[in-house]
MARKE-495283 format. One record per residue: x, y, z of N, C-alpha, C, O in turn; residue in three letters. Coordinates in steps of 0.1 Angstrom, whole numbers, plus 5000, padded with zeros to 4 digits. Layout:
<nodes>
XYZXYZXYZXYZALA/...
</nodes>
This chain:
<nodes>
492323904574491223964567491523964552492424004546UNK/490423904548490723884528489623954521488623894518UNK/490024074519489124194508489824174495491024184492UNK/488524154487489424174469488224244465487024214467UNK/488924374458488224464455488524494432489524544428UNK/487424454424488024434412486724584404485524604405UNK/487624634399486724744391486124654378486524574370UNK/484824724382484124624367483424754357483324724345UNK/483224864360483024944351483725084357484125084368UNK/483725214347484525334353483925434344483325404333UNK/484125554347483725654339483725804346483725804359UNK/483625924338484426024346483326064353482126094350UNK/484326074371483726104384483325994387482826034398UNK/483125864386483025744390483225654386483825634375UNK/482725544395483525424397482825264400482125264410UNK/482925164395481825004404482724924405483224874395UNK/482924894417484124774423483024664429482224674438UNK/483324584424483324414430484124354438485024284435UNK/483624404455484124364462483424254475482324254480UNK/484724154477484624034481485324054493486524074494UNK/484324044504485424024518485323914527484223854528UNK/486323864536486023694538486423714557486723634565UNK/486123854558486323914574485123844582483923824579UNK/485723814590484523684601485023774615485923864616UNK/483823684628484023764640485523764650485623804662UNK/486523694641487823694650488623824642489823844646UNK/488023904633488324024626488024134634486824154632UNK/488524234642488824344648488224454631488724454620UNK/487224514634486724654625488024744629488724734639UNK/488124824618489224964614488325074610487225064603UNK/488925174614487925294608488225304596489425284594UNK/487525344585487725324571487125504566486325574573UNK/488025554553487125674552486425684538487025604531UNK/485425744533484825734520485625814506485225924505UNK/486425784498486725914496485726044489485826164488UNK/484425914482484025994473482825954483482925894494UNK/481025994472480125934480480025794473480425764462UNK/479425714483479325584483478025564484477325624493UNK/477325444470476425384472476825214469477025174458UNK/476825104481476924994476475724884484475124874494UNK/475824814469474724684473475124574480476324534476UNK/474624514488475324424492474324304485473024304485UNK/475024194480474624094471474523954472473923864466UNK/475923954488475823834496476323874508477123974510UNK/475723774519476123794533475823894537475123964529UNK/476223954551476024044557477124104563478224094557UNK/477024174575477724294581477424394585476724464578UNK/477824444601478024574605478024674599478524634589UNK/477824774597478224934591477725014600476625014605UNK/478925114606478625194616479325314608480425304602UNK/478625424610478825554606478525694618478425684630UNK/478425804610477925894618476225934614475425984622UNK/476025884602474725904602473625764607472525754602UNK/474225694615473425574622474525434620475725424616UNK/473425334624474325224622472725084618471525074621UNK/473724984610472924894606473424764604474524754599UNK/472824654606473224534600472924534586471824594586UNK/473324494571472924514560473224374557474024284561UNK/472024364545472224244541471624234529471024324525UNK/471724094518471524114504470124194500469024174505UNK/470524294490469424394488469224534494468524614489UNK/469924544508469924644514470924744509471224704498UNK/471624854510472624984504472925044513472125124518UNK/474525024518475025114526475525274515475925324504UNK/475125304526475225504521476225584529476225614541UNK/477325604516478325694528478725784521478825764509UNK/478925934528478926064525480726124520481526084528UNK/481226194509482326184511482726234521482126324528UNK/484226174521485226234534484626194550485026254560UNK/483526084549482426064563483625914566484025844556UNK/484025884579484425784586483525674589482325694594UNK/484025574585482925444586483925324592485125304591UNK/482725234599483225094603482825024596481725064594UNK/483224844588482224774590482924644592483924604586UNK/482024564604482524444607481424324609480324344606UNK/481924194614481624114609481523994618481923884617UNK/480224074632480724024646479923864645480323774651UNK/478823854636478023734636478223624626477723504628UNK/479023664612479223604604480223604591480323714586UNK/480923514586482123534575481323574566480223514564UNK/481823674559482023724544480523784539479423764543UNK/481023864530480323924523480323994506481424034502UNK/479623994502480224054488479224144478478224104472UNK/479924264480478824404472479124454462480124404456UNK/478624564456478624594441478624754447477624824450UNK/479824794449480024974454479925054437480325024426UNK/479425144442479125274433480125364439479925384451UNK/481125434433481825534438481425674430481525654417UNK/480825804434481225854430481726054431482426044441UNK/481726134429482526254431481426284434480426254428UNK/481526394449480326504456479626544441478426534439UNK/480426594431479826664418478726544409477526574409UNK/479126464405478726334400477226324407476226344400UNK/477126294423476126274429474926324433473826274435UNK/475626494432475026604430473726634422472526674424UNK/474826564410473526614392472426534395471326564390UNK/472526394404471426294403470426364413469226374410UNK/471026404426469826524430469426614426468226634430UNK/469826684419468926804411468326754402467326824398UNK/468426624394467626594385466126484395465426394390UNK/466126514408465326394413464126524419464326634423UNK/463126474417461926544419461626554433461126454438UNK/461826684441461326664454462626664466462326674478UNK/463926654461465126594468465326734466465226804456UNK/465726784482466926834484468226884493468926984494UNK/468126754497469826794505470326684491469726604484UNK/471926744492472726674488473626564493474226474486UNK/473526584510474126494515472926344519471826354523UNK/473626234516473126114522472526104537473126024545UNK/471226174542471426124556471026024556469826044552UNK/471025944558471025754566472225704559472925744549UNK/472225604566473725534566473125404559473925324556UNK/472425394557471625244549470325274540469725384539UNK/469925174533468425164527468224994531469024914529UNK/467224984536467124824533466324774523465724854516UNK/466324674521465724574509464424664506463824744513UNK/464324624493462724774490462424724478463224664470UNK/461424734476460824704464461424784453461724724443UNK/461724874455461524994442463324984440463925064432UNK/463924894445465724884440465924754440467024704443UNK/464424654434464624524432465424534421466524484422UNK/464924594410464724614394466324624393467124534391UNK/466624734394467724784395468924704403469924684396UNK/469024664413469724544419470024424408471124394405UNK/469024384403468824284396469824324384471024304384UNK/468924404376470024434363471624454367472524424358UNK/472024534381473324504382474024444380475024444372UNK/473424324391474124204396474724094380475824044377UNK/472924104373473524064358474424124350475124064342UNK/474524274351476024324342477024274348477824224340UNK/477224274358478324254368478724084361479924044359UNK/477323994360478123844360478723874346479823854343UNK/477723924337477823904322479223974318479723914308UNK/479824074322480624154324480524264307481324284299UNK/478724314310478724434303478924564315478124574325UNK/480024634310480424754314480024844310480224954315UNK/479024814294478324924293477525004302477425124304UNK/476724884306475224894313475324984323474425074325UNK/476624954334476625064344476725174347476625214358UNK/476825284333476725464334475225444337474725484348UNK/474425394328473425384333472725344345471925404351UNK/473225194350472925184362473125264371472225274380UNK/474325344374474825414383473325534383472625544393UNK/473225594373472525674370470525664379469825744386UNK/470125524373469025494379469825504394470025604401UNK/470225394397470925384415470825504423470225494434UNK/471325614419471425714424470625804425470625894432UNK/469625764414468425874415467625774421467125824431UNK/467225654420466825584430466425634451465525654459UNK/468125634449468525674467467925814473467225834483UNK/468525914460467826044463466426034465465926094474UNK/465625964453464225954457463825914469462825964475UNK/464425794473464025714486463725844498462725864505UNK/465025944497465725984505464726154510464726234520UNK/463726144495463826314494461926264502461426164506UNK/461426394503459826434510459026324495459526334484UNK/458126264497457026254484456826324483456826404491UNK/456526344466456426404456455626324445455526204444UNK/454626464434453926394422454826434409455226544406UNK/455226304403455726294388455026374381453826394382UNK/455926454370454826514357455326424350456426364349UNK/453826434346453626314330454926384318455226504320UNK/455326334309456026404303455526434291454826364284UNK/456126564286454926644277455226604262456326544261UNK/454726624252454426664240456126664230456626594222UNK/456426784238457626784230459026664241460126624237UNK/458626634250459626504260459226374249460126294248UNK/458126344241458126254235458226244223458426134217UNK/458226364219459126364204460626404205461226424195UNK/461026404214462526394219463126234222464326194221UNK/462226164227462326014230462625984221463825954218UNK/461325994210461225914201462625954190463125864184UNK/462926054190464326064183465325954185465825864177UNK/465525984196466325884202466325714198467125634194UNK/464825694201464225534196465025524183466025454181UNK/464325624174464525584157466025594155466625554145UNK/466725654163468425634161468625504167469225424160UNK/468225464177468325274184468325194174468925104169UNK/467125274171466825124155467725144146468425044144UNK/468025254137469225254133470325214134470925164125UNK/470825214146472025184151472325064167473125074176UNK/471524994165471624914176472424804176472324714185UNK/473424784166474624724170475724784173476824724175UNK/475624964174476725004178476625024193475525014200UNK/477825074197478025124214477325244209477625304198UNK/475925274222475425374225475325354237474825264242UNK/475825454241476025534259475225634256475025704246UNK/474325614275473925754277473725844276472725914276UNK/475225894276475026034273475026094258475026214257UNK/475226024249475626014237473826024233473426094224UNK/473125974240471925944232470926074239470026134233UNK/471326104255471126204257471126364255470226454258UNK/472426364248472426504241472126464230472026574224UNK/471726354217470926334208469126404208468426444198UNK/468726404222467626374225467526534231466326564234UNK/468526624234469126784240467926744254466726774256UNK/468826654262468126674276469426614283470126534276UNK/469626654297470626604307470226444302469426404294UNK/471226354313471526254310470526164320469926054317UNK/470326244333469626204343468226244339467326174343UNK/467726364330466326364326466126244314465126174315UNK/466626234306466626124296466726054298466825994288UNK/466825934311466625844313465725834320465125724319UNK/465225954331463925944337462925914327462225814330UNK/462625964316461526044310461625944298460525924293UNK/463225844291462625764286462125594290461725514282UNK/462125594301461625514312460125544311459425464306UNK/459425674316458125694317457825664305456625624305UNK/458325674293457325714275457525564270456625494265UNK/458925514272459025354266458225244276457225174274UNK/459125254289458225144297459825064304459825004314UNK/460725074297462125004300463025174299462825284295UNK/464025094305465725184303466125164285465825084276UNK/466825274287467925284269468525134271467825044267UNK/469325124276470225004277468824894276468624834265UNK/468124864285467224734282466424754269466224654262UNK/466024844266465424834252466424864237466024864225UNK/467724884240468624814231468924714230469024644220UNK/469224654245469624504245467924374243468024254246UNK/466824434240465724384235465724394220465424304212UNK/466224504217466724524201467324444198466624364192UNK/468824424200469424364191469124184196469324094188UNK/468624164212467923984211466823954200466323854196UNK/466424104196464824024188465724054174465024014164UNK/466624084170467224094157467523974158467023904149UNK/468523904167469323814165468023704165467823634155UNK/467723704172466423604167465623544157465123434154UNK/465723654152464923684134465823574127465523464121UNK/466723634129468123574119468523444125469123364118UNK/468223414137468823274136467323184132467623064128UNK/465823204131464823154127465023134112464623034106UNK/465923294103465623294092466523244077466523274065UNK/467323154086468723154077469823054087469623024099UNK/470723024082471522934086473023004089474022934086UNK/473123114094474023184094474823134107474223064115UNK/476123154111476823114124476623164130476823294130UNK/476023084142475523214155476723294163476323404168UNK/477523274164478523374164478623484154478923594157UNK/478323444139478523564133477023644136476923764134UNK/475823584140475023674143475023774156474523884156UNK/475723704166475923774180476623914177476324024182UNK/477723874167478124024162478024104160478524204165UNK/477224064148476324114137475024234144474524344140UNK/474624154157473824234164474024314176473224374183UNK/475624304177476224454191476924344200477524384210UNK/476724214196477624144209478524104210478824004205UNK/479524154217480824124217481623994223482923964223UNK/480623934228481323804232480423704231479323724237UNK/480523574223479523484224478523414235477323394235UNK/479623394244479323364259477823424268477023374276UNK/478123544263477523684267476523674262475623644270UNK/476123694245474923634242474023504244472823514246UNK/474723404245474523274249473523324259472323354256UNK/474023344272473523364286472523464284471423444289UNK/472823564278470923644276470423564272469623494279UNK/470623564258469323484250468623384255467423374252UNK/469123304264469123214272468223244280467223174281UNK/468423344289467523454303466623474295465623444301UNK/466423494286465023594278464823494274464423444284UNK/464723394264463523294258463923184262463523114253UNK/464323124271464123024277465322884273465522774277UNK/465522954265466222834253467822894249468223004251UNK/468422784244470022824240469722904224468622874219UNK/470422984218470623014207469822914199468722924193UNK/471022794200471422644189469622624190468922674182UNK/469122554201467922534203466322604197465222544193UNK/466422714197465822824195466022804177465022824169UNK/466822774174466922784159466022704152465222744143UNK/466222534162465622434159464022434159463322374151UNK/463622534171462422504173461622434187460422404189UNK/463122414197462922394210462322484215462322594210UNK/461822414227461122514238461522414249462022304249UNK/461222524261461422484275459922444281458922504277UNK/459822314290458522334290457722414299456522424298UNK/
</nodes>
């Protein structure tokens, strides 16, 4: 049995491991225990997961859910390997994201799975890209949607309040500090207590007023800065990836790339994709 388990982002009371398992059906399952709660995606392949709160085949897009200190199996009776994107994090940690979710209230995970769903495409998606790109920023936040995500899945429907008067002149603080400062590291919570709201209401609420997450509408910031500048001047696009919060060339490359269709170099010239 070949499990490689690689931490890609971290932060206090949790945790996101990149893990790769190459367990097929001549692999005997072990009881395994959670230590903290567990949300992970699975991103390739499939597998078993047997718990106490049910059991399921899971497969890309679906989310095994495990409770801390809860005993789990998972094996691998139909097919080799698999590889998911775990969310670890402390009963406390997981907690704040239920009280901040509208309508939720147990704290414990009952089901042992989510399957594939519309409403954890989005979110899946942007992981899987922090994960290749290897921004570690992005995950306080993802963790954050993820988890309020599960709770919602999890809790009775419920109606959203629109967010009021003074929620949008609280955003908007926040915005005009973005634009200020959008080539530095800004974390959630940093922009959160900017904005004097929890971390999990400020991201709710500037989702509802902007239309995007903090993190995607910085990382829209500084692609449409860098853009400007590589249309308006002859500067090294390395010194512009910089220049606009990026810390590795590669890294910008590959966005810029995902978002206009075109390489940097290209884009300068006046290519298009057709």
């Amino acid at each position: 049995m070949a499990v490689t388990s690689t931490i890609v982002a971290s932060g206090p009371g949790w945790q996101v491991t990149d893990v790769v398992c190459g367990s097929g059906p001549r692999d005997k399952p072990f009881e395994e225990q959670h230590d903290g709660v567990s949300i992970a995606a699975v991103m390739r392949g499939s597998f078993q997961y047997r718990t106490r709160q049910g059991s399921a085949v899971l497969v890309p897009g679906a989310l095994l859910l495990g409770n801390a200190g809860a005993c789990y199996q998972c094996g691998h009776e139909h097919a080799v390997g698999d590889r998911c994107l775990a969310f670890h994090m402390t009963p406390q940690c997981y907690e704040e994201a239920v009280a901040e979710t509208a309508g939720a209230r147990s704290i414990t995970l009952s089901r042992a799975s989510l399957p594939p769903l519309p409403q954890l495409v989005a979110v899946l998606a942007d992981a899987q890209a922090a994960r290749d790109d290897g921004d570690a920023e992005a995950f306080d936040e993802l963790r954050m949607r993820l988890t309020g995500a599960v709770a919602s899945l999890l809790a009775p429907p419920s109606r959203r309040r629109a967010p009021s008067a003074q929620d949008e002149r609280r955003i908007t603080s926040a915005l005009r500090h973005i634009e200020r400062h959008a080539e530095d590291k800004l974390g959630i919570a940093a922009l959160a207590r900017l904005a004097a709201m929890s971390p999990y209401h400020f991201l709710r609420t500037f989702r509802q007023v902007v239309g995007v997450t903090p993190h995607q509408f910085i990382l829209r910031t500084r692609l449409y800065r860098a853009a400007s500048r590589l249309r308006s001047g002859d500067e090294q696009i390395a010194s512009i990836a910089f220049d606009c919060g990026f810390n590795d060339l590669s890294t910008f490359n590959r966005r810029f790339r995902r978002v206009t269709g075109v390489t940097p170099g290209d884009y300068r010239i006046g290519k298009r994709t057709a």
